[in-house]
N, C-alpha and C positions, 0 to 999 in steps of 0.2 A: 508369834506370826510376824512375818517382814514386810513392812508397809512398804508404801507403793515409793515413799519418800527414800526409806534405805535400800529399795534397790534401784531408783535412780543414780541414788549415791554410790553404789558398789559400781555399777554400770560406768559412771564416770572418772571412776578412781581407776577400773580396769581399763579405760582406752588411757588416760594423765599417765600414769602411775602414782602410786602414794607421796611422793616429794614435791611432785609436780603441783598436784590437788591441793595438799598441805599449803604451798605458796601461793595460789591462790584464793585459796580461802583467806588467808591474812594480808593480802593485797586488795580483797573485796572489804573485808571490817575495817582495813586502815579508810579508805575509800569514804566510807560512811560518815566516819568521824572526824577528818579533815574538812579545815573552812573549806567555804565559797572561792572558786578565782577571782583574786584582786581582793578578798578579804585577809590576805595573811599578815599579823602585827607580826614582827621580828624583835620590835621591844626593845631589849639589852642588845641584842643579838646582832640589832641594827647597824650598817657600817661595813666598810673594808677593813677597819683594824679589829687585828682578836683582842678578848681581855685581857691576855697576858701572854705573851711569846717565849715565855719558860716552862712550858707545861704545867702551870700553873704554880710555878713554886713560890711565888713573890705572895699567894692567898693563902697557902697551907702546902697540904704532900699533890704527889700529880695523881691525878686519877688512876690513870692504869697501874699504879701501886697495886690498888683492889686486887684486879683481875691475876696481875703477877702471885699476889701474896693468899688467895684464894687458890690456885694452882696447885701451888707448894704444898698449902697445907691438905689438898685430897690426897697429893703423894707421899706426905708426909714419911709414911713407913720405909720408904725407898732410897731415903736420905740415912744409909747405916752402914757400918762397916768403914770401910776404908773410900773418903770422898773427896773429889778435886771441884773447886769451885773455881770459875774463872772471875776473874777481876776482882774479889773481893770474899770472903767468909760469911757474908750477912746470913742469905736464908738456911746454910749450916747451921750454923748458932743459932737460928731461930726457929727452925724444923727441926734438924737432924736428928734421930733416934739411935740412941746408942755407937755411935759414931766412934769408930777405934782410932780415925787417922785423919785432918783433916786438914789437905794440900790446898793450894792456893796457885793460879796462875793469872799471872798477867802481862802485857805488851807491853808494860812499862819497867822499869827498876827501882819498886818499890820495895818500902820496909816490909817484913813479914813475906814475900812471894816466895814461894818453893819451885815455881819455875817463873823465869822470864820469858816468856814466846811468844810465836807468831803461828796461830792452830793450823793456818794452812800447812808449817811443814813443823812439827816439833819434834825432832828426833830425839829432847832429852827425857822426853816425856816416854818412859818404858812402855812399851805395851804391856797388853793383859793386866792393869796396874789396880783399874779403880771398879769398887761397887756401884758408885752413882756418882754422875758427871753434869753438874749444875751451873747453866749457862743463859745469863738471862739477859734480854736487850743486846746483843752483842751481834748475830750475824748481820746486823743489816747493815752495821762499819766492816764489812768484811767483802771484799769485789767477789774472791774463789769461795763460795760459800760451800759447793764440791767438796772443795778440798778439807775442808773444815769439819763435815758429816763424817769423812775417812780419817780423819783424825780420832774424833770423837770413838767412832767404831772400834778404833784399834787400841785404844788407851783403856779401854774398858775389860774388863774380866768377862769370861762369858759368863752369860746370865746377868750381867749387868746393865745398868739403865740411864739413860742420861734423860735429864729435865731438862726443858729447853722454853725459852719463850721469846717471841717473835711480834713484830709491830704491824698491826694490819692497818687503819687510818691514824693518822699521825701528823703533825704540824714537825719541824725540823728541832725548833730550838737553838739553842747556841752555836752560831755559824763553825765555830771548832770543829763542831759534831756535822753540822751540816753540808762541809767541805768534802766529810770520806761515807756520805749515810746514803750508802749505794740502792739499797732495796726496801721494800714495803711487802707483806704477806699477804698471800689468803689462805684459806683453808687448803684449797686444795694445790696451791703451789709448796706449802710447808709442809703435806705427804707425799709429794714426790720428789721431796727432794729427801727424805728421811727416808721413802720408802726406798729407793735407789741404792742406798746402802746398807740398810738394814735389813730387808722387805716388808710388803705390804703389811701381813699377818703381825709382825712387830712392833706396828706404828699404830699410835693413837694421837691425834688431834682435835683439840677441844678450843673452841671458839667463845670468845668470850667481847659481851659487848652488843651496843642496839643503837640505832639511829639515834637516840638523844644525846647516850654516851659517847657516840663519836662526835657529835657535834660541840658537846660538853668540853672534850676533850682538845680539839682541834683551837676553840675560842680559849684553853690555858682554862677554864674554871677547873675550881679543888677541887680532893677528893670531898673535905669537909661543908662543902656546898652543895652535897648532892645525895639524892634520898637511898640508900641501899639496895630498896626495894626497888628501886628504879635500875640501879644499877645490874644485879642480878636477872633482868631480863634480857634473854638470847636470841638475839635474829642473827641470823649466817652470814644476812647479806651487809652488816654493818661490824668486820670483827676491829675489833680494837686491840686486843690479843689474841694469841693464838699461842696454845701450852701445846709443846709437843711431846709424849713420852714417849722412849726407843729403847728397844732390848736387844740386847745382842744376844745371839742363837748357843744354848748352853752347849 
């Protein structure tokens, strides 16, 4: 039988709708369990300067290692066949499954790269080339991010998938970086821009991160400073990452 409670609730979920309600409700329990106004200790936290202005490198690894290195390994299986990584071979060699072939690009002219480029235009980059195309922290050094998605799409095999991940709150770090670090994500600015070339039905996005950890992360605290179980809780509206997977249409 439906208490008079769960159909209030049905009642108000049908005018909200379920996402709506959803945020609400955890906007009402945050509500509860937050101090008094004018009781807030900030602690450590206290201060205009962060703990560490490297992302925390100078304590241990950076936080959003996690959330990066967490990504990878749900797609782990998708890392096989023949795979281009840009800037570096890491999460290859440390995911990859059965990996027949495993390319290397970067904007630089460095040892080991199989291409040198610029994703907005690489023409030496064959199309139809790669099973999975693994690109992490990179668009937001990039102004034509467009142009980059059309890159990506056309380098790929059909049926292939590129892993991507994306910085949603973030402190700059190293002014080098901070001179060309054009953009910052949300959820839904990193499906429209995947979905635009790929389409909608293609694109998955998965947010990763929560108020503590953005705040964590912004002040340079480790990853090693910081409880897992804490880290693995998800709120939308605090992403820290954003893992984006893309398939091009067989």
């Amino acid at each position: 039988m439906t208490t008079l409670q769960e159909k209030r609730t049905a009642l108000v979920k049908g005018v909200l709708g379920e996402n709506r309600y959803q945020r609400l409700i955890r906007r009402y329990t945050r509500s509860r369990q937050r101090p008094r106004i004018g009781r807030v200790d900030f602690g450590d936290l206290a201060g205009t300067e962060p703990i560490c202005r490297e992302f925390g490198n100078f304590r241990g690894h950076p936080l959003d290692r996690y959330y990066i290195e967490s990504f990878m390994a749900a797609d782990a299986t998708l890392i096989t066949g023949r795979v281009l990584e840009v800037g570096e071979r890491l999460y290859t060699e440390q995911f990859g499954r059965n990996v027949a072939e495993s390319d290397m690009c970067n904007y630089f002219d460095i040892p080991d790269a199989t291409y040198v480029a610029d994703l907005t235009d690489a023409p030496q980059i064959p199309d139809g080339t790669y099973d999975c195309v693994v690109i992490t922290q990179t668009l937001q050094l990039i102004y034509d991010v467009q142009a980059v998605t059309a890159t990506l799409h056309r380098i790929l095999k059909p049926g292939g998938t590129v892993l991507c991940t994306m910085p949603g709150f973030s402190q700059l770090g190293d002014p080098r970086w901070a001179a060309q670090w054009y953009w910052n994500f949300t959820q839904y600015s990193a499906q429209r821009l995947f979905d635009d070339e790929f389409g909608a039905d293609r694109v998955n996005v998965a947010v990763h991160g929560n108020v503590l950890a953005a705040t964590a992360f912004l002040h340079g605290v480790s990853l090693e400073e910081m409880d897992p179980a804490d880290l693995d809780v998800v709120d939308p509206e605090y992403p820290v990452i954003l893992g984006v997977r893309a398939t091009r249409a067989p």
